[in-house]
C-alpha positions in Angstrom: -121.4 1.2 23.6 -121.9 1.1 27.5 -124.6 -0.6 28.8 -127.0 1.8 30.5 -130.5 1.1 32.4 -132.1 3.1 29.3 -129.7 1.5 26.3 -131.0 -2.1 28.1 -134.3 -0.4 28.3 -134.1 0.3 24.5 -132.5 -2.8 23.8 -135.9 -4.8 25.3 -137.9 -2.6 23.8 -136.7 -3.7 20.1 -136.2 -7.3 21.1 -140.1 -7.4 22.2 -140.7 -5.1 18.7 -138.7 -7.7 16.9 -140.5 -10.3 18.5 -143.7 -9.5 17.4 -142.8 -8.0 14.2 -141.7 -11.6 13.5 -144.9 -13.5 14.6 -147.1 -11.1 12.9 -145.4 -10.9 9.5 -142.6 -13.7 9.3 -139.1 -13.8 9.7 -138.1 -12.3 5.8 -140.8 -9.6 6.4 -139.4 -7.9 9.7 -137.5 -5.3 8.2 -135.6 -2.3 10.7 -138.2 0.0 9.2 -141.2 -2.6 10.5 -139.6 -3.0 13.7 -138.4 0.4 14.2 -142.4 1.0 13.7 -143.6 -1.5 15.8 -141.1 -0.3 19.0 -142.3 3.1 18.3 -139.0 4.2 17.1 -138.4 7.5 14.8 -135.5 5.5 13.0 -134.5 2.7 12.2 -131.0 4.2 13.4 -131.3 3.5 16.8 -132.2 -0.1 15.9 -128.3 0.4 14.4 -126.8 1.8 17.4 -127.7 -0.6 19.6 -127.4 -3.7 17.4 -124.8 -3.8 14.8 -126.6 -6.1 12.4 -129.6 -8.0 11.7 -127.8 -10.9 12.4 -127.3 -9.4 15.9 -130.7 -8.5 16.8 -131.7 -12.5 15.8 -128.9 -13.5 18.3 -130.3 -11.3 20.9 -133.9 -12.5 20.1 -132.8 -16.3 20.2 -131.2 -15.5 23.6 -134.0 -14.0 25.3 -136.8 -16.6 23.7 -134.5 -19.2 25.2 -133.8 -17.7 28.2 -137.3 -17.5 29.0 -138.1 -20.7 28.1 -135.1 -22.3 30.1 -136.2 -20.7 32.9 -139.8 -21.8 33.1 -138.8 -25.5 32.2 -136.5 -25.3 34.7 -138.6 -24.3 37.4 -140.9 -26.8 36.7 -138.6 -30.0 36.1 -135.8 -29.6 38.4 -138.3 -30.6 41.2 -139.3 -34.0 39.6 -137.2 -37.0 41.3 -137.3 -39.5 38.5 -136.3 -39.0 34.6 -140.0 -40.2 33.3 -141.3 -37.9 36.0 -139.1 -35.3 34.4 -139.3 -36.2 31.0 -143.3 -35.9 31.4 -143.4 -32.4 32.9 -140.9 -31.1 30.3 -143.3 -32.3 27.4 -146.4 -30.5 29.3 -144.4 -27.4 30.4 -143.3 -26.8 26.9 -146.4 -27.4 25.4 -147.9 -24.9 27.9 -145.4 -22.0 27.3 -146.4 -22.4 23.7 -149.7 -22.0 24.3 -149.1 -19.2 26.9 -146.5 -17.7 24.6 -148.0 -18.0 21.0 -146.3 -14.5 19.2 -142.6 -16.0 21.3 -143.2 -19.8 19.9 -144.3 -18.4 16.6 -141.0 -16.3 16.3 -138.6 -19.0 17.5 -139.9 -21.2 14.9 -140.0 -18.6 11.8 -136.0 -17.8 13.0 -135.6 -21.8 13.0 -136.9 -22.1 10.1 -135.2 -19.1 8.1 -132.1 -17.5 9.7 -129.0 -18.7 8.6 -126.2 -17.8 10.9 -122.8 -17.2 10.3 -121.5 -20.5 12.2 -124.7 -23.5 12.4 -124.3 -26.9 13.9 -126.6 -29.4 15.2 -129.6 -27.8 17.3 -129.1 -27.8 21.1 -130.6 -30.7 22.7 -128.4 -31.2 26.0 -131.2 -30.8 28.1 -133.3 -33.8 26.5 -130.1 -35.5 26.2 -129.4 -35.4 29.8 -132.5 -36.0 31.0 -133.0 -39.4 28.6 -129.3 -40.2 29.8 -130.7 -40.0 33.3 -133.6 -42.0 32.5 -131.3 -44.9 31.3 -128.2 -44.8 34.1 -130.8 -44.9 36.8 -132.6 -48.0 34.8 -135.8 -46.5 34.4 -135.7 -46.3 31.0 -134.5 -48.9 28.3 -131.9 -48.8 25.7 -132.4 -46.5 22.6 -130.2 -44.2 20.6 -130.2 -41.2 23.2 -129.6 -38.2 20.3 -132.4 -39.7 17.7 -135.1 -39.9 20.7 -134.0 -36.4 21.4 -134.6 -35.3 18.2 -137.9 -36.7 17.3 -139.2 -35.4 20.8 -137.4 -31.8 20.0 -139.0 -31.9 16.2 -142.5 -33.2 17.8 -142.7 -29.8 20.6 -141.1 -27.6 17.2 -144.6 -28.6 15.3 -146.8 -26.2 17.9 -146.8 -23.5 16.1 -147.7 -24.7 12.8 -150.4 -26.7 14.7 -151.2 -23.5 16.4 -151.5 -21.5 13.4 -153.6 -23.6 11.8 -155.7 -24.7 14.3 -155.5 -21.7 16.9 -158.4 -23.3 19.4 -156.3 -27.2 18.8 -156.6 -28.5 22.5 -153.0 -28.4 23.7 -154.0 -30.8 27.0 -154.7 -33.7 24.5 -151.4 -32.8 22.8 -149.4 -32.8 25.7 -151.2 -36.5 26.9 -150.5 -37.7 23.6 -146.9 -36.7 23.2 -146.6 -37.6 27.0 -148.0 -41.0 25.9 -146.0 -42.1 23.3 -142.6 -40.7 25.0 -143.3 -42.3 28.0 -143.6 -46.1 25.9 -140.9 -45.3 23.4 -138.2 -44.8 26.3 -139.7 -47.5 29.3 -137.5 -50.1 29.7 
């Protein structure tokens, strides 16, 4: 299919749809016919022609969720001059998009949690990974096992939507201070 201004067009539309169908419902209840409804679509056909599979549409949801939130962290922590600088701002910038971005956080983590895609490795963490790498090259930071303080930090910011969903008014400022907090000591040299 070509890519057209209105088959992009169409294409956002049923990413945003798919999006929210997601946050609203769940990941195993956003059917085409949910979505289609949600976008404002007729049929569930022209979720088809511009997708070629649910498996698809995830992808392309993934992509744009990620995009987004690259962008925004990267705006923000490209400017700090020192890894704990760094590492601090990308803890309180992710912690704000989540709360800016609740239906977004809550969809990434339903896909997480559910999709199963064709080929599955190990989560990306480069970014963390580089960053902590920074922190210890430059010495600012002490030795520790770069890919398991990467995980526990990823799995810590994955838990703000459950802790959003249950608590929707939790006080994400003392969340970020606290995760902040305990990064900061667990990587100082």
């Amino acid at each position: 299919m070509p890519v057209t201004v209105t088959s992009s067009a169409r294409r956002a539309q049923i990413v945003r749809a798919t999006i929210a169908t997601i946050a609203e419902l769940g990941y195993h209840q956003a059917s085409f016919a949910r979505i289609a409804r949600s976008a404002g679509l007729s049929s569930t056909r022209l979720i088809s022609y511009h997708f070629a599979g649910k498996d698809e549409l995830i992808g392309e949801v993934i992509a744009t969720i990620q995009g987004r939130l690259s962008a925004y962290l990267t705006e923000r922590v490209s400017a700090r001059r020192t890894a704990g600088a760094a590492l601090e701002t990308y803890i309180r910038s992710l912690v704000e998009y989540a709360g800016e971005h609740r239906a977004e956080t809550r969809a990434a983590a339903e896909i997480l949690l559910n999709h199963r895609p064709a080929a599955s490795g190990l989560p990306e963490l480069s970014s963390i990974e580089r960053l902590l790498v920074w922190g210890q090259e430059s010495g600012e930071f002490g030795a520790f096992n770069v890919r398991v303080t990467a995980m526990a930090l990823q799995r810590a910011l994955d838990g703000l939507p459950f802790l959003l969903e249950a608590d929707p008014e939790a006080d994400l400022a003392e969340y970020a201070d606290g995760l902040a907090a305990l990064f900061a000591r667990a990587v100082r040299a």
